[in-house]
C-alpha positions in Angstrom: -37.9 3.1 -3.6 -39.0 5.0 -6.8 -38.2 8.4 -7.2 -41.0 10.6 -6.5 -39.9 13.6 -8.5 -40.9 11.2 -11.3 -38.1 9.5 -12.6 -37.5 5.6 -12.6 -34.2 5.0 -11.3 -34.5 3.7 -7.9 -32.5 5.6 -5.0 -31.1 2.8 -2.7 -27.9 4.1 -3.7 -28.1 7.4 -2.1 -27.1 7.5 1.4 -28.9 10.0 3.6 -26.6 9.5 6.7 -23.7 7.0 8.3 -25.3 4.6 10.4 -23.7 4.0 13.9 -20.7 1.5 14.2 -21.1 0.1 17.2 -22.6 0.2 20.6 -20.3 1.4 23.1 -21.1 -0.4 26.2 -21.3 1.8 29.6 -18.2 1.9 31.6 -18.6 0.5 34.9 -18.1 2.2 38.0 -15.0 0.8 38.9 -13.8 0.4 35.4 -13.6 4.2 36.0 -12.3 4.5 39.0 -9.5 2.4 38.0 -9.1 4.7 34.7 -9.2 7.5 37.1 -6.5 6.7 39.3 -4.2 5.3 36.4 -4.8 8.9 34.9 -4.0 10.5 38.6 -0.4 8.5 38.3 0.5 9.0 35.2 0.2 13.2 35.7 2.2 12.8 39.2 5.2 11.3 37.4 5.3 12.9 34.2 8.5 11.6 31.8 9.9 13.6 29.3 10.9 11.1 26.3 12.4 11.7 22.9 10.4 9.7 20.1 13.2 8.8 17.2 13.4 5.8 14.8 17.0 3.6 14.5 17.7 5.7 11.5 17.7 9.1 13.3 19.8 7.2 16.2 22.5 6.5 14.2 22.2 9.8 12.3 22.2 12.4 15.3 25.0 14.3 15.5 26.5 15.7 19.1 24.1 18.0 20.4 21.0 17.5 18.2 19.5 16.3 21.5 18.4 19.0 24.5 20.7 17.2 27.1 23.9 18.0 25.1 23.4 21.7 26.2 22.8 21.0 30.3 25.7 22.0 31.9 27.7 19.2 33.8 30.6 16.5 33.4 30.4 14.7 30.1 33.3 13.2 29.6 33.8 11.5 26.2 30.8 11.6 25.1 31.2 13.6 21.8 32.7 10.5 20.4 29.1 9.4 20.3 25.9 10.6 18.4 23.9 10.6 22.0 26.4 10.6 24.5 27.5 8.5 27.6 25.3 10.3 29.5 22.2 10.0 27.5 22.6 6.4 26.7 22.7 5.4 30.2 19.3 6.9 30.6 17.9 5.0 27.7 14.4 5.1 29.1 14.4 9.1 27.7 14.8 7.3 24.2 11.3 5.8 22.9 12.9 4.0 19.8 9.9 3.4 16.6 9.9 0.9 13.9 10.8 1.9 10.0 7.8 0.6 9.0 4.6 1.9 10.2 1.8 0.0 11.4 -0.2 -2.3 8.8 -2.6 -4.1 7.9 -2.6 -8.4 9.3 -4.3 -10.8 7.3 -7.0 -12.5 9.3 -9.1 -15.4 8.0 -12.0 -14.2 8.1 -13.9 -11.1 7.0 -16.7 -9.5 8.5 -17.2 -6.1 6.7 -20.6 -4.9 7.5 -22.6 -3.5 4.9 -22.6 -0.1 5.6 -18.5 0.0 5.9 -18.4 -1.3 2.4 -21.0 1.1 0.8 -19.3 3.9 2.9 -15.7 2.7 1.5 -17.1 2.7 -2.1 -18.6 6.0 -1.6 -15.2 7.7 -0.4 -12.7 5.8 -3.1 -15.7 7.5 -6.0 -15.4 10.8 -4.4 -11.7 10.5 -4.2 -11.1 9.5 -7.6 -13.6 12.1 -8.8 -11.5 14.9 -7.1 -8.2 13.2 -8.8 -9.6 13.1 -12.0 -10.3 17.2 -11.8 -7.2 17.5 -10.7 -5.6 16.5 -14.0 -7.6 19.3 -16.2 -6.0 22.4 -16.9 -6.9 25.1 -15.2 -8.9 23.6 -12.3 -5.7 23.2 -10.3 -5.7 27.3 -9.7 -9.6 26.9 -8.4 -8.5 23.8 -6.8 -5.6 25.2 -4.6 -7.7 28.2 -3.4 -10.8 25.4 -1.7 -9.7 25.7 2.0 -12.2 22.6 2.5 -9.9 20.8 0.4 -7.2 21.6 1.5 -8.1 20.9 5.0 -9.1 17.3 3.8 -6.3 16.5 1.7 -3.8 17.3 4.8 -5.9 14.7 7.2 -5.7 12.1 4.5 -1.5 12.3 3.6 -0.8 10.1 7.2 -4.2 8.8 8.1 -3.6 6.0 10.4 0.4 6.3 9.2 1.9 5.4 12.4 5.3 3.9 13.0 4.8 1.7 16.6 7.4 1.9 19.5 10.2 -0.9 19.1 9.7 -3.4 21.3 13.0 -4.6 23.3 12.5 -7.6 23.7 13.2 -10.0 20.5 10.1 -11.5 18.6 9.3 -14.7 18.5 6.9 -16.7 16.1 5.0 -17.7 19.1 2.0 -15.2 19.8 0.8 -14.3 23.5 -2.7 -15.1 24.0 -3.6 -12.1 25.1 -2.2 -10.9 21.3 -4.6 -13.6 19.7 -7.9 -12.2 21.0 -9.7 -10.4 18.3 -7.0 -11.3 15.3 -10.1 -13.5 13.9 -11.9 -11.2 12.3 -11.2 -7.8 10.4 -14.1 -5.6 11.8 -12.4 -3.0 13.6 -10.0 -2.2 10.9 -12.0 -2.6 7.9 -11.2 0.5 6.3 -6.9 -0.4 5.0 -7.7 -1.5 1.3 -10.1 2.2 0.9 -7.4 4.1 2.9 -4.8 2.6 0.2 -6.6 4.3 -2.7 -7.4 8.0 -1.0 -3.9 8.0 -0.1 -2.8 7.7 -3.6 -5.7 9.5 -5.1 -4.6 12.5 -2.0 -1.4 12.7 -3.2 -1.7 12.4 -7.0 -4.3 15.5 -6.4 -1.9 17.6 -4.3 0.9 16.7 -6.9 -1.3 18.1 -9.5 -2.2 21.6 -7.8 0.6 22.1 -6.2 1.9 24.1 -8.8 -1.0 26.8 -7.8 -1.4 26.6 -4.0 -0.4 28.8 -1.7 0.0 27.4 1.5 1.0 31.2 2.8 -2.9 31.9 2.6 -4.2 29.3 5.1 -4.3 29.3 8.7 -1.8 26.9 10.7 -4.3 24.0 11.3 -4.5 24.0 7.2 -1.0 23.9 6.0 0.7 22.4 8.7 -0.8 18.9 8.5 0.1 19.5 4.6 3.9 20.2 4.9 4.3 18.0 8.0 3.0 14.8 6.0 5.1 15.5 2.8 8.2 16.0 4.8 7.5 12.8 6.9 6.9 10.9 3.6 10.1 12.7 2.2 12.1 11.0 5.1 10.3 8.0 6.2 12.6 4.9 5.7 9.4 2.7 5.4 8.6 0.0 2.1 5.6 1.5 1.9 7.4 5.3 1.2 10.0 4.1 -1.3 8.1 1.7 -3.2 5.4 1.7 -5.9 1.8 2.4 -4.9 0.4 -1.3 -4.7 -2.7 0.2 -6.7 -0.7 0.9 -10.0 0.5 -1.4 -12.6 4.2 -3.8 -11.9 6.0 -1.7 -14.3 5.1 1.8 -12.6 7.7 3.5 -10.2 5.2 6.1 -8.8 6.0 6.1 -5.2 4.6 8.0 -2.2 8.3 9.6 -2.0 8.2 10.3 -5.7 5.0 12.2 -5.9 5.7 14.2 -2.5 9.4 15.1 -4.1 7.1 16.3 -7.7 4.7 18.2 -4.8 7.3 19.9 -3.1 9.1 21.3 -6.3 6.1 23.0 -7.5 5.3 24.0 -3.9 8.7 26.1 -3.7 8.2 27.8 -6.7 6.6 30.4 -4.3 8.5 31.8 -2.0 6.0 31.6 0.3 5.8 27.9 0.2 9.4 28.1 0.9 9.4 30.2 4.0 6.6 27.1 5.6 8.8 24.4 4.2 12.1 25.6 6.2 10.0 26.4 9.1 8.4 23.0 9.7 9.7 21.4 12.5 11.7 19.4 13.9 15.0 20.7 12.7 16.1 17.1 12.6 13.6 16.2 10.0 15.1 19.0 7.6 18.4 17.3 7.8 17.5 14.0 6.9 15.7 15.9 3.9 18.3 17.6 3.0 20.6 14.4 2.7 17.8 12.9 0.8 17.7 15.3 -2.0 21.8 15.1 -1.8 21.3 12.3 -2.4 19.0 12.2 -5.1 21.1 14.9 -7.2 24.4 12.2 -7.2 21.7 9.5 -8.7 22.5 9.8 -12.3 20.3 6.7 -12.8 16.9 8.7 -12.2 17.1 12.0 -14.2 13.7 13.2 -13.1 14.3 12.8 -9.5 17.7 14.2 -10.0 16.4 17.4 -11.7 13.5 17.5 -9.2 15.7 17.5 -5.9 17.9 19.9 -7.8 15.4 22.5 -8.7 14.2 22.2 -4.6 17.3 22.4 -3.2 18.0 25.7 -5.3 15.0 27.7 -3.8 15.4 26.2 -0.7 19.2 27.0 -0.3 18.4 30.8 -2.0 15.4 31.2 0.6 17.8 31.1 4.1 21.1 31.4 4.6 20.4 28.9 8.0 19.3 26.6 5.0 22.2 27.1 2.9 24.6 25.9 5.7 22.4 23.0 6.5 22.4 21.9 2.7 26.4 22.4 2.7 27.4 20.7 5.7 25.3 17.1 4.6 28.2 14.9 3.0 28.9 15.1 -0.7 26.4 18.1 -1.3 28.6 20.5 -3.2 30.6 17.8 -5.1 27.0 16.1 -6.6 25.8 19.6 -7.5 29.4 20.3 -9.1 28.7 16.7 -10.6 25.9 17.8 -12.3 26.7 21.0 -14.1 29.8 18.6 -15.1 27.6 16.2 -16.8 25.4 18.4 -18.4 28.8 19.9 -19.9 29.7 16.5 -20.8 26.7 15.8 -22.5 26.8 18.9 -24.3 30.3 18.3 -25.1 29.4 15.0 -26.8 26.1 16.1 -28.9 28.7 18.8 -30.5 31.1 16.1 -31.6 31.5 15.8 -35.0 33.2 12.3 -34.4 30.2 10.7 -32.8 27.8 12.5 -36.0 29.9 10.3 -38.4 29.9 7.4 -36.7 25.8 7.3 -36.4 26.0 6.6 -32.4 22.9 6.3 -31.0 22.4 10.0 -29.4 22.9 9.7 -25.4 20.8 11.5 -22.6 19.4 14.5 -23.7 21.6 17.3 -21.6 20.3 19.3 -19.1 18.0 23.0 -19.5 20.2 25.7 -19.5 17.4 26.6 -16.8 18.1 23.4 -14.6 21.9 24.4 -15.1 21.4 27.9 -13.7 19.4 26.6 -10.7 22.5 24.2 -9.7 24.8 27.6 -10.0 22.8 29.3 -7.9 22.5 26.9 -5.2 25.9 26.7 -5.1 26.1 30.6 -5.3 23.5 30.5 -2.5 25.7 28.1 -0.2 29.4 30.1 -1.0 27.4 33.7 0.2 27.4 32.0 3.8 31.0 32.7 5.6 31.4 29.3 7.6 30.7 27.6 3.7 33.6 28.9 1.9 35.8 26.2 3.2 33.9 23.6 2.3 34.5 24.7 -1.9 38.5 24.6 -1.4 39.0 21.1 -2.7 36.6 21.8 -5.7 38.1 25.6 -6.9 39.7 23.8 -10.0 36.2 22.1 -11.0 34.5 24.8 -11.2 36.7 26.0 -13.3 37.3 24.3 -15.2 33.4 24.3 -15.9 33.5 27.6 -16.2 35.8 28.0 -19.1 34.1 25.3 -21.1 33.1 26.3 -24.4 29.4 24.8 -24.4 28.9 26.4 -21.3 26.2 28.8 -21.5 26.8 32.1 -21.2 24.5 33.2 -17.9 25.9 29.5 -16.5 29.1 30.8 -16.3 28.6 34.2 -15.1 26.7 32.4 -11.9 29.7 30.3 -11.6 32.6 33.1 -12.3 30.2 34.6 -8.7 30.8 31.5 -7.0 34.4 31.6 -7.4 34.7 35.5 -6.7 32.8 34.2 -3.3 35.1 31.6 -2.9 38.2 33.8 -3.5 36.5 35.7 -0.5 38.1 33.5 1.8 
């Protein structure tokens, strides 16, 4: 078709609506009969269950779980995570796979023509809203779009779903019931676009985060938005921890990478901080907590390292609850002492008139006297809470001996002559 406003360029390419997918046959009558009364049996016997992955199994500590406070004989069971009691009730435990739910290959292909076009339409749109992402300045216009916002939430764990373990062990051998409909890729045509708007979703919110104020939205906005950067922040999955398949084979942008970048900016605000520590579950914030713990003792990734320090600062300063979460996860204070003790290090060695004469190569560039007043404060933060002040015994003389260093900065060491004034508390 021509265009009739005069122009020559045909407009086949424009599409005016989504056609339908399919025809949804009528359901029988007693196809719903029998959906009706397996409906009416499931709401007689309702089942409480608690959804958790092998990773938060062996991770729980006595009574993360609501059974640990019900009132009755429980003999021995602190010595384990769920207790005597709740692992004779198994059933209550609905254990999920690390890794979600993907794509299988299938030998044939029968993409129909609209799903393509319509997958080619939403990876140009995407990409379209990365690219703008990237210039200065629209990330402040960006941030304040509630549509986007809204979209970019739905988009973090689109069909990101971690399926229920099964029990019994797997064997090559498929069911024939399995095999029905594995020949052809019509139903879930949509995994190679949905790779691509993921990455395009989260390079965008990486890029605005900076600006966006998740404080202004409604629940139904910023909700899906925290809840899918913590869950990628925690999720044990290959597809969280390694490269995006769409980059290059030297690239390490990763899904848990560009969330850790989009939450740094994100507590800048202390807004954003406030929606971060109140995302539930509680559980979830441990095993972020221990992440970025982790992340600061990794003196093999310096951005990461400085990344998970600058966000565990704001969030240890925004509550003391926070604080004594961040203190209690296993080698927290000593990698944060173990940074301000490299950066002195490093400062140490770039003042060395030895390593001048003998033309050394220069080493790692220290850390920002900003960065190093971020890991004081955290630490300030975390020796303010009472039931934390045994936890810096064993590491008095570190700090200071980092205190008395004569490269330390000056406002460095006031932070840290506070932490031991809080320490001395005791």
């Amino acid at each position: 078709k021509k265009n009739k406003l005069g122009g020559g360029d045909t407009t086949e390419h424009i599409q005016t609506h989504f056609e339908s997918k399919m025809e949804i046959p009528p359901l029988s009558s007693t196809g719903k009969k029998k959906e009706l009364e397996g409906k009416g049996d499931s709401e007689e016997q309702p089942e409480k269950s608690i959804i958790a992955t092998i990773d938060d199994v062996l991770s729980a500590r006595p009574g993360a779980l609501p059974e640990d406070t019900n009132p009755g004989p429980q003999t021995d069971s602190g010595k384990f995570p769920f207790g005597i009691q709740q692992a004779k009730s198994h059933r209550n435990i609905r254990l999920l796979e690390d890794e979600p739910r993907s794509r299988d290959e299938t030998p044939l292909c029968t993409i129909a023509h609209w799903q393509d076009s319509l997958a080619k339409r939403c990876i140009c749109v995407s990409n379209i809203v990365r690219s703008l992402s990237f210039v200065p300045g629209n990330d402040a216009e960006m941030s304040k779009h509630p549509g986007l916002v809204l979209i970019l939430g739905k988009l973090i764990l689109l069909h990101h779903e971690h399926p229920e373990r099964k029990r019994a062990p797997q064997t090559y051998e498929k069911e024939e019931d399995e095999d029905k409909g594995v020949a052809c890729s019509k139903d879930e045509w949509w995994w190679d676009c949905l790779e691509v708007l993921r990455d395009n979703t989260l390079v965008t919110l990486a890029n605005i985060s900076g600006q966006l104020d998740l404080s202004a939205y409604t629940e139904s906005i910023c909700l899906p938005i925290l809840d899918g950067l913590l869950h990628w922040m925690v999720c044990p999955s290959a597809e969280a921890q390694d490269p995006f398949p769409t980059v290059g084979p030297n690239s390490v942008l990763s899904p848990q990478r560009l969330v850790l970048e989009t939450l740094c900016k994100l507590s800048i605000q202390d807004n954003n901080v406030d929606l971060i520590l109140a995302t539930p579950p509680f559980s979830r914030q441990e095993k972020f907590y221990a992440t970025l713990v982790r992340y600061v003792g990794d003196r093999k990734n310096p951005v990461c390292r400085e990344m998970s320090m600058a966000l565990l600062s704001n969030l240890a300063q925004g509550d003391t609850l926070a604080a004594r979460a961040i203190a209690v996860q296993k080698g927290s204070i000593g990698n944060l002492i173990s940074f301000l003790e490299d950066g002195v290090t490093m400062a140490q060695y770039q003042q060395s008139q030895h390593n001048l004469m003998h033309m050394q190569p220069p080493p790692l560039e220290p850390p920002s006297v900003d960065m190093m007043c971020r890991a004081a404060k955290a630490l300030l933060a975390m020796a303010r809470v009472d039931e934390n002040r045994s936890e810096f015994l064993l590491h008095e003389g570190r700090l200071l001996d980092i205190s008395i260093s004569a490269v330390l900065n000056s406002l460095v060491a006031s932070v840290i002559c506070d932490v031991l004034f809080q320490i001395g508390q005791l």
